[in-house]
PyMOL CGO cylinders between C-alpha atoms (Angstrom):
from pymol import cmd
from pymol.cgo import CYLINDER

trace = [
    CYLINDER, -5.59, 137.71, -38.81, -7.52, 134.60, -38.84, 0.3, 1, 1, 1, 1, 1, 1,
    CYLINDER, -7.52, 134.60, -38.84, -10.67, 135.25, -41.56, 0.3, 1, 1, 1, 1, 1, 1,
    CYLINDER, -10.67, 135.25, -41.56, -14.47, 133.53, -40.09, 0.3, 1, 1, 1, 1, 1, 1,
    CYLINDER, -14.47, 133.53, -40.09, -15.40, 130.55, -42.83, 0.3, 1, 1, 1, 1, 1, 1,
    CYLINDER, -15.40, 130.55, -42.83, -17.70, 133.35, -44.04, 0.3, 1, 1, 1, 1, 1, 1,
    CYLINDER, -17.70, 133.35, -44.04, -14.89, 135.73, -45.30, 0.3, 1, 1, 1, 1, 1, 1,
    CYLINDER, -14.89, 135.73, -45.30, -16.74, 138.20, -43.40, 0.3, 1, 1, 1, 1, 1, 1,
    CYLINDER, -16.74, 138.20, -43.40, -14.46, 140.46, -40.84, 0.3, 1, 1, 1, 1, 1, 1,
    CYLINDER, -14.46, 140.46, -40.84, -15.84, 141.97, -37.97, 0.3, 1, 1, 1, 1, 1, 1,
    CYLINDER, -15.84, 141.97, -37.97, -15.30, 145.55, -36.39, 0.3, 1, 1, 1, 1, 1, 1,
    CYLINDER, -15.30, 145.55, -36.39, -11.58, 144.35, -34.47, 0.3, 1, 1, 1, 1, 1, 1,
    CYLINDER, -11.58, 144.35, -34.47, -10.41, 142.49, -37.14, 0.3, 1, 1, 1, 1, 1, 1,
    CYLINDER, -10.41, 142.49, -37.14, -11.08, 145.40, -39.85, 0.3, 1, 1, 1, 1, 1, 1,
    CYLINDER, -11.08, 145.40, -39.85, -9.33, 148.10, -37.16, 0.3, 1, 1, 1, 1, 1, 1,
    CYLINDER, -9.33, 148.10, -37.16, -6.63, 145.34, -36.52, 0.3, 1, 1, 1, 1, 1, 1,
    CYLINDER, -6.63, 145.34, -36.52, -6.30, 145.36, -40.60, 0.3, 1, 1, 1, 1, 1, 1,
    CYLINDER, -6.30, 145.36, -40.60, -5.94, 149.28, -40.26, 0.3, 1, 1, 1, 1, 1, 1,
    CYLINDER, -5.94, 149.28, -40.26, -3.32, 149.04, -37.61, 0.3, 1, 1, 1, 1, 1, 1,
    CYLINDER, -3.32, 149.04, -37.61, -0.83, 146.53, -39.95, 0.3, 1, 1, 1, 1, 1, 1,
    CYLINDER, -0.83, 146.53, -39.95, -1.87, 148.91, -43.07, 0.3, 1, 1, 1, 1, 1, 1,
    CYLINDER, -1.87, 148.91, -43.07, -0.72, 151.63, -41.16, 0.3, 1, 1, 1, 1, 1, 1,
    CYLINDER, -0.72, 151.63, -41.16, 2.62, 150.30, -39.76, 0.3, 1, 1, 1, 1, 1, 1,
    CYLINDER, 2.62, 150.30, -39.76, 3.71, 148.99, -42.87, 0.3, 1, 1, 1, 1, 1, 1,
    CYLINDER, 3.71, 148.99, -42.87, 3.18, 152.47, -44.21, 0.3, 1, 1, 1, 1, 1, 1,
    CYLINDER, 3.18, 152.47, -44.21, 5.20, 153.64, -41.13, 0.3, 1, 1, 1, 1, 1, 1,
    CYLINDER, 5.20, 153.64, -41.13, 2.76, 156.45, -40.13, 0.3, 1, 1, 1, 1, 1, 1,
    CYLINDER, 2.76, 156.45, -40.13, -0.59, 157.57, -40.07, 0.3, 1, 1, 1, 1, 1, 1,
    CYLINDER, -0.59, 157.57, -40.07, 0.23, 160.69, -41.71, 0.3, 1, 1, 1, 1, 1, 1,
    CYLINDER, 0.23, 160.69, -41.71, 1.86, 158.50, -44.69, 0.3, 1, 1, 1, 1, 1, 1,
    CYLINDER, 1.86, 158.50, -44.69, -0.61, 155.58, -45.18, 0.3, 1, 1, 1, 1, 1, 1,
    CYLINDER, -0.61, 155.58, -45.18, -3.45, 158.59, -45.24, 0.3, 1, 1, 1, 1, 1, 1,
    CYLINDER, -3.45, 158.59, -45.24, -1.68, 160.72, -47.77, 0.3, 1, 1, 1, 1, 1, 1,
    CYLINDER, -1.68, 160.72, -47.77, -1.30, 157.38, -50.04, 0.3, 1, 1, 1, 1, 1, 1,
    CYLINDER, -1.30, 157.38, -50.04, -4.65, 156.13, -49.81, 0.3, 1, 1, 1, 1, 1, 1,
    CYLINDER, -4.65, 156.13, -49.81, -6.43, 159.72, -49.85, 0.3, 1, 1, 1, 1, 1, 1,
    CYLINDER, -6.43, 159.72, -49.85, -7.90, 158.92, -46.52, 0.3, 1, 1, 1, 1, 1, 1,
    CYLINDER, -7.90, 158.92, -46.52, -8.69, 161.78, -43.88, 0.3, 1, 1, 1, 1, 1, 1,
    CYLINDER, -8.69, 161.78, -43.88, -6.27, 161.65, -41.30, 0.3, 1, 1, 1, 1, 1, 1,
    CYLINDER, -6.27, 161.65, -41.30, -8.64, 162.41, -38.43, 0.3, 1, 1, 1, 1, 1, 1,
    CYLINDER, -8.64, 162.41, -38.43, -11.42, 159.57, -39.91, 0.3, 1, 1, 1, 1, 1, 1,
    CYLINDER, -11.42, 159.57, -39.91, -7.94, 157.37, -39.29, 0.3, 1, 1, 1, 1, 1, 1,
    CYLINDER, -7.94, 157.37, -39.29, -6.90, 158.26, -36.02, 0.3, 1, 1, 1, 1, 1, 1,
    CYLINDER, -6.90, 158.26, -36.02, -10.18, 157.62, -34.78, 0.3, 1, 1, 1, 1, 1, 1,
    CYLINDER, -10.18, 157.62, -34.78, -10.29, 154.24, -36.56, 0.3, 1, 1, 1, 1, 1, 1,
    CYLINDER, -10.29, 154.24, -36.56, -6.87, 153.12, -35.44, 0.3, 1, 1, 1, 1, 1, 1,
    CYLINDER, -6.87, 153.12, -35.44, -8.02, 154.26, -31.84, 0.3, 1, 1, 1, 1, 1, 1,
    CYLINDER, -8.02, 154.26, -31.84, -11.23, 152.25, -32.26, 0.3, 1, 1, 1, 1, 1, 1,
    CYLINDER, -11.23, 152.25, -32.26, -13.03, 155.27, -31.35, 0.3, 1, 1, 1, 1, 1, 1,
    CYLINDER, -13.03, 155.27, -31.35, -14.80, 155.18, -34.59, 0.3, 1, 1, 1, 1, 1, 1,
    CYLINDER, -14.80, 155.18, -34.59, -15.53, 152.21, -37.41, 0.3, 1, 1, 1, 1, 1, 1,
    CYLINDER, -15.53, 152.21, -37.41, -13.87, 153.17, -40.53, 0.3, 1, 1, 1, 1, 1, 1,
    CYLINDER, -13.87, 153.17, -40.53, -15.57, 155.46, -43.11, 0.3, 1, 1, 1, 1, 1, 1,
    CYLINDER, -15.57, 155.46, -43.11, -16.48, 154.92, -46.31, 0.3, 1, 1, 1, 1, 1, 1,
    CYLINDER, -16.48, 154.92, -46.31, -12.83, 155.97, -47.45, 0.3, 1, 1, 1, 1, 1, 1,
    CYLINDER, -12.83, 155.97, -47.45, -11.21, 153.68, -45.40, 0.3, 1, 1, 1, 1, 1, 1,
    CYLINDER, -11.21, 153.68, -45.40, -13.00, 151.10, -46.62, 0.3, 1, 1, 1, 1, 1, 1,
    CYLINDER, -13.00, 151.10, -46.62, -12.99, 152.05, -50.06, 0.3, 1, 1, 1, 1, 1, 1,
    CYLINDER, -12.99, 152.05, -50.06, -8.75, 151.93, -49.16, 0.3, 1, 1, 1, 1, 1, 1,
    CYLINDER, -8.75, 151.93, -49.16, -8.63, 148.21, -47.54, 0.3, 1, 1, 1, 1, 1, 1,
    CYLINDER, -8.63, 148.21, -47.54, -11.06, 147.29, -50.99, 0.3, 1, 1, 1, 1, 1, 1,
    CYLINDER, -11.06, 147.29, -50.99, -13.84, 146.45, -48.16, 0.3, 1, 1, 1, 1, 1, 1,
    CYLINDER, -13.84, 146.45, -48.16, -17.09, 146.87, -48.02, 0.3, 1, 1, 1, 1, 1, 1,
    CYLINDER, -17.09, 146.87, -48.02, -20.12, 146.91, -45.89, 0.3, 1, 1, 1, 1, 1, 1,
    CYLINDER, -20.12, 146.91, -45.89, -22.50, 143.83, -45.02, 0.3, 1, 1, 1, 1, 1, 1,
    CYLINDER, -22.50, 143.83, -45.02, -25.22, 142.87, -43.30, 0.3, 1, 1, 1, 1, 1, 1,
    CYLINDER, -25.22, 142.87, -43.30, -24.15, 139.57, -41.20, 0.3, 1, 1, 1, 1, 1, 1,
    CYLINDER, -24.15, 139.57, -41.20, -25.89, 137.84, -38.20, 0.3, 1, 1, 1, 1, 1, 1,
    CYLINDER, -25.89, 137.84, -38.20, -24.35, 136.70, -35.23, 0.3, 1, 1, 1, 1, 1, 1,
    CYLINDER, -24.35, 136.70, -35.23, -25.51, 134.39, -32.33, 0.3, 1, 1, 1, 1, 1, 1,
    CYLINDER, -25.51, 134.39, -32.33, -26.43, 136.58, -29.14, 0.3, 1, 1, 1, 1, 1, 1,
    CYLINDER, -26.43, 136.58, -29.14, -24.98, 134.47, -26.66, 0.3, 1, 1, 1, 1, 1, 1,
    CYLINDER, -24.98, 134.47, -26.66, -22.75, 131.19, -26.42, 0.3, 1, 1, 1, 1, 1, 1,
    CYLINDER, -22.75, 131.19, -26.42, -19.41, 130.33, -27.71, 0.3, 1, 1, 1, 1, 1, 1,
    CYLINDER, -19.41, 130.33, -27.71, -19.71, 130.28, -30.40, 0.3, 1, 1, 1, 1, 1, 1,
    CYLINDER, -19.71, 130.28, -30.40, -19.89, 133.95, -31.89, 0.3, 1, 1, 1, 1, 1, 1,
    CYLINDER, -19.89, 133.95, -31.89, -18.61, 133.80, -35.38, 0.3, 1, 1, 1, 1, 1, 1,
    CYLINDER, -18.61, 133.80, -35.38, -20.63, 135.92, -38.38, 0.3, 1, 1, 1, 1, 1, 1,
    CYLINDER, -20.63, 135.92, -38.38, -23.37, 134.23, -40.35, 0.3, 1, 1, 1, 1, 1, 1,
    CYLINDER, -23.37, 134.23, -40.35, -24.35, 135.10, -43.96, 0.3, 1, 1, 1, 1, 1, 1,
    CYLINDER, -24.35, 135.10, -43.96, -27.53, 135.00, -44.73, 0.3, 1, 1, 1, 1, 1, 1,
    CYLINDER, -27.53, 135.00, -44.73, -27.30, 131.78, -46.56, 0.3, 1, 1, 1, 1, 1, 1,
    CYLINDER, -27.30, 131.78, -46.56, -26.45, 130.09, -43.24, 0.3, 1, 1, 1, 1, 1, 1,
    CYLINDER, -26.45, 130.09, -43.24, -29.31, 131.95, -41.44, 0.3, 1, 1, 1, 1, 1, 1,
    CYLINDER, -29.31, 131.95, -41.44, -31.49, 130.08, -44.14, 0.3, 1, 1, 1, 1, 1, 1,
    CYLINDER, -31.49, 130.08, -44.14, -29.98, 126.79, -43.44, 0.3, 1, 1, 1, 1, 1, 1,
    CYLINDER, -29.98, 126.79, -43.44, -30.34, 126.94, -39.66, 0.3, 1, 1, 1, 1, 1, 1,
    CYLINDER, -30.34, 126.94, -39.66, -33.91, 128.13, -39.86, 0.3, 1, 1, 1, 1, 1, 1,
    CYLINDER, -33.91, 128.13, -39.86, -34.41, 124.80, -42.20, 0.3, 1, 1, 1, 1, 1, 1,
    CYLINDER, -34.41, 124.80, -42.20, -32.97, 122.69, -39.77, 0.3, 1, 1, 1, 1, 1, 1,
    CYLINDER, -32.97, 122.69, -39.77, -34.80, 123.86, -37.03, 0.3, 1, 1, 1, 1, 1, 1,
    CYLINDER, -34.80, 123.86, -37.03, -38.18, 123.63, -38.70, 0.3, 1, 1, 1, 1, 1, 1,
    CYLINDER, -38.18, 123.63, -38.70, -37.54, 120.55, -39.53, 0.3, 1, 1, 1, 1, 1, 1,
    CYLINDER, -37.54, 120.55, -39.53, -36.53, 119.03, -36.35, 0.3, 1, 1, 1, 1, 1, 1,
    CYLINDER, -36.53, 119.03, -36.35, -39.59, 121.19, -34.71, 0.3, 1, 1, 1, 1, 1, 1,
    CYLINDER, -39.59, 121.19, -34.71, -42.39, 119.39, -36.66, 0.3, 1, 1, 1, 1, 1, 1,
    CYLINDER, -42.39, 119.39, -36.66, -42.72, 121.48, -39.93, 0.3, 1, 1, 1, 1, 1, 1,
    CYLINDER, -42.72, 121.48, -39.93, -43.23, 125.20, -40.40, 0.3, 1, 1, 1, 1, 1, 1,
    CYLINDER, -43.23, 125.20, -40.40, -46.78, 125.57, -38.69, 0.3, 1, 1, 1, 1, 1, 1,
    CYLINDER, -46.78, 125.57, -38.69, -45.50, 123.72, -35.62, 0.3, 1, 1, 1, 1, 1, 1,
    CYLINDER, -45.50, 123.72, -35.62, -42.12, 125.33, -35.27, 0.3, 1, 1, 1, 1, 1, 1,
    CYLINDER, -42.12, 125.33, -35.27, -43.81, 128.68, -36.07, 0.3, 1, 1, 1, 1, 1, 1,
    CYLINDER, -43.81, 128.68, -36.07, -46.28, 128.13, -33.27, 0.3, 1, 1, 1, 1, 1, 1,
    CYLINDER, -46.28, 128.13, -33.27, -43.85, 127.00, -30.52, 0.3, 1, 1, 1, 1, 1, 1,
    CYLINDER, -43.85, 127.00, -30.52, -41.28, 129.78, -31.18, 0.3, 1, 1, 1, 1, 1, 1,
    CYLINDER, -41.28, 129.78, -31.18, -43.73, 132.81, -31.14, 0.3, 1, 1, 1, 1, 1, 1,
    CYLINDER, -43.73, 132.81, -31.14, -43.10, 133.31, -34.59, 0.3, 1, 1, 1, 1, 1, 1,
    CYLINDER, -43.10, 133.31, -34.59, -45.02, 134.99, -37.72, 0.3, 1, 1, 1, 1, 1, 1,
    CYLINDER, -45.02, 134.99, -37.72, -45.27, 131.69, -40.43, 0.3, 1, 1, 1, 1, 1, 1,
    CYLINDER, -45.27, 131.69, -40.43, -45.42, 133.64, -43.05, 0.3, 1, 1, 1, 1, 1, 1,
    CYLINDER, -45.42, 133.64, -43.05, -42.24, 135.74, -41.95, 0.3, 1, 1, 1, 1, 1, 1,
    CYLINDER, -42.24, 135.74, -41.95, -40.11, 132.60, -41.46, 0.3, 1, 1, 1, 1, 1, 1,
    CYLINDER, -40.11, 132.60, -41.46, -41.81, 131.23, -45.23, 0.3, 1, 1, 1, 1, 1, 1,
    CYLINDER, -41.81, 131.23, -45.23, -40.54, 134.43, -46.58, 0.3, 1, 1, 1, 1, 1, 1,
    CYLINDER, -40.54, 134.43, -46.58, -37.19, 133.73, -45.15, 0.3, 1, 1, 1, 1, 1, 1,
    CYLINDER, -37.19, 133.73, -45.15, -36.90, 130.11, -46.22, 0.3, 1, 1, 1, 1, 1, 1,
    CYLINDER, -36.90, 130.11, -46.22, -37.90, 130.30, -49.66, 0.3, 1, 1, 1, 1, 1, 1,
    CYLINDER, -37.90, 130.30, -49.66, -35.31, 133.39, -49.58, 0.3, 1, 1, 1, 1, 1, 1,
    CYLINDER, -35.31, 133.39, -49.58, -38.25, 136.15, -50.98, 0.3, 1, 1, 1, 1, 1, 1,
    CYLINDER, -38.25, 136.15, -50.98, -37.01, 138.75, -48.09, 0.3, 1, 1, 1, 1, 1, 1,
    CYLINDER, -37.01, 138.75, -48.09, -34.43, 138.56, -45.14, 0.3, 1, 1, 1, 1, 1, 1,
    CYLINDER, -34.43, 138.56, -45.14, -35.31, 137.30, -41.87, 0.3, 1, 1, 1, 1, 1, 1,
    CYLINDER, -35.31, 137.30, -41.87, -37.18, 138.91, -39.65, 0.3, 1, 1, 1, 1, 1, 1,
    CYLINDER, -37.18, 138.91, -39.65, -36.41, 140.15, -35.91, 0.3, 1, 1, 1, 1, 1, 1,
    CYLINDER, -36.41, 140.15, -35.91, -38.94, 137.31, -34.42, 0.3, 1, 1, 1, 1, 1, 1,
    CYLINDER, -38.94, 137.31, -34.42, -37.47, 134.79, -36.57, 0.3, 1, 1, 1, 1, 1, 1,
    CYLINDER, -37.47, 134.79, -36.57, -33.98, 136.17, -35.73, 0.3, 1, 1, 1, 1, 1, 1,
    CYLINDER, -33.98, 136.17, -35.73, -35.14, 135.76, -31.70, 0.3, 1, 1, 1, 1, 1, 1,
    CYLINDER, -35.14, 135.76, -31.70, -36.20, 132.27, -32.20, 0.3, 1, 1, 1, 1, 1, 1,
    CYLINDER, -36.20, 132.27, -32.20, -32.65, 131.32, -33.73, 0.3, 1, 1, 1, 1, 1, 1,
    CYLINDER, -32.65, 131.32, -33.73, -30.59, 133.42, -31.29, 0.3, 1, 1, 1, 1, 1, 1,
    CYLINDER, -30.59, 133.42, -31.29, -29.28, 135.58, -33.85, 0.3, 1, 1, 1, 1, 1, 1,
    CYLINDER, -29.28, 135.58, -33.85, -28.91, 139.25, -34.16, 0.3, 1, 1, 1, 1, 1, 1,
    CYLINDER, -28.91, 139.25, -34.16, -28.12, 141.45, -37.10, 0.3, 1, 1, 1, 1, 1, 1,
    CYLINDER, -28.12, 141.45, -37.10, -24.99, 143.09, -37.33, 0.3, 1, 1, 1, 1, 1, 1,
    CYLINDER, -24.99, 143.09, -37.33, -22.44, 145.09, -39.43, 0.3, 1, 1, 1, 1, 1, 1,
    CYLINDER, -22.44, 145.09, -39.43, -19.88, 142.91, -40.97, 0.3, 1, 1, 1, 1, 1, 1,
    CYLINDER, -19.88, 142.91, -40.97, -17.25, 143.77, -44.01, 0.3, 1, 1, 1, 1, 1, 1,
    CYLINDER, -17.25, 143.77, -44.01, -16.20, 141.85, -46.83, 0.3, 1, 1, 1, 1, 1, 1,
    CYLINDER, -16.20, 141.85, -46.83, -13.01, 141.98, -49.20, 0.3, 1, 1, 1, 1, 1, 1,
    CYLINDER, -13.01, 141.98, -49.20, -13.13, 143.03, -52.64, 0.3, 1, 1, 1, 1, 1, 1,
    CYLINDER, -13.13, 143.03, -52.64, -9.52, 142.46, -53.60, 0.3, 1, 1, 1, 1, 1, 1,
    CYLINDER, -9.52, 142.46, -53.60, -6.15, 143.88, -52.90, 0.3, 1, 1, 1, 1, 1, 1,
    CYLINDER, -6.15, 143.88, -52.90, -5.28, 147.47, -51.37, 0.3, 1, 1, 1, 1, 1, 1,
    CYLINDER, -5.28, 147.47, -51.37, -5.37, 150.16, -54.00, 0.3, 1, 1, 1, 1, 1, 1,
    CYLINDER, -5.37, 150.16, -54.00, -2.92, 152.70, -53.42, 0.3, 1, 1, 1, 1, 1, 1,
    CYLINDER, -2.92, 152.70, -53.42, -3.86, 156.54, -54.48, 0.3, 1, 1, 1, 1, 1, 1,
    CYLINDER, -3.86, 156.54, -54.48, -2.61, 157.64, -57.57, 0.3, 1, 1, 1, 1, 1, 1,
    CYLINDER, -2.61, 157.64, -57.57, 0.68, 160.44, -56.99, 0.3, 1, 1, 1, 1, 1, 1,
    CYLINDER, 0.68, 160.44, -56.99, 0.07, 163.80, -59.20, 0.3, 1, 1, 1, 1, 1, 1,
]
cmd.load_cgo(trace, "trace")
């Protein structure tokens, strides 16, 4: 499973994760009772007719982000906020400055000031202007913990 530069995964590569947890475990049934995952919450997962809860998460040592992805081209890969910030920058730069870009894009200045000098995240018209949209991304937080046998 190839990992974005960000080191965030998206919703396939998270149930892909699932899917390898689970074989090397050899069943559902097992990998749940080991973990202390729900075995219904997993078969959903594993059948992608669900995103993983909280427990499965908590089992793979992931965790929930906020990411932003581009809303069309080929380049579809998750964004942190950090390169949000440094795409807005680049843009405003090459558009004249911030009152100039701001004007051309349709776009509240004082939103995309907000964003740039990083006091709150960006918001949807600045998100527009870029192409981006916000989406749910995970993140590890180490190795797979295993549930303690009684």
């Amino acid at each position: 499973m190839a990992a974005h530069r960000s080191g965030l995964l998206d919703l396939k590569e998270v149930v892909r994760l699932v899917r390898d947890e689970v074989e090397r475990a050899w069943s559902q049934a097992e990998w749940a009772r080991k973990t202390g995952v729900n075995k219904p919450d997993l078969s959903s997962t594993v059948t992608g007719k669900r995103p993983p809860t909280r427990d499965i998460l908590r089992a793979l040592n992931l965790t929930k982000a906020f990411a932003y992805q581009r809303v069309s081209g080929r380049h579809r890969g998750l964004l942190r906020i950090e390169d949000v910030v440094d795409l807005l920058r680049d843009q405003v730069m090459r558009g004249g400055g911030q009152a100039e870009w701001a004007r051309n894009m349709g776009v509240n200045r004082p939103n995309m000031n907000s964003t740039l000098t990083g006091r709150c995240p960006p918001m949807n018209d600045v998100l527009r202007a870029l192409g981006l949209k916000k989406v749910f991304a995970y993140e590890r937080e180490g190795r797979p913990r295993e549930r303690a046998r009684q």
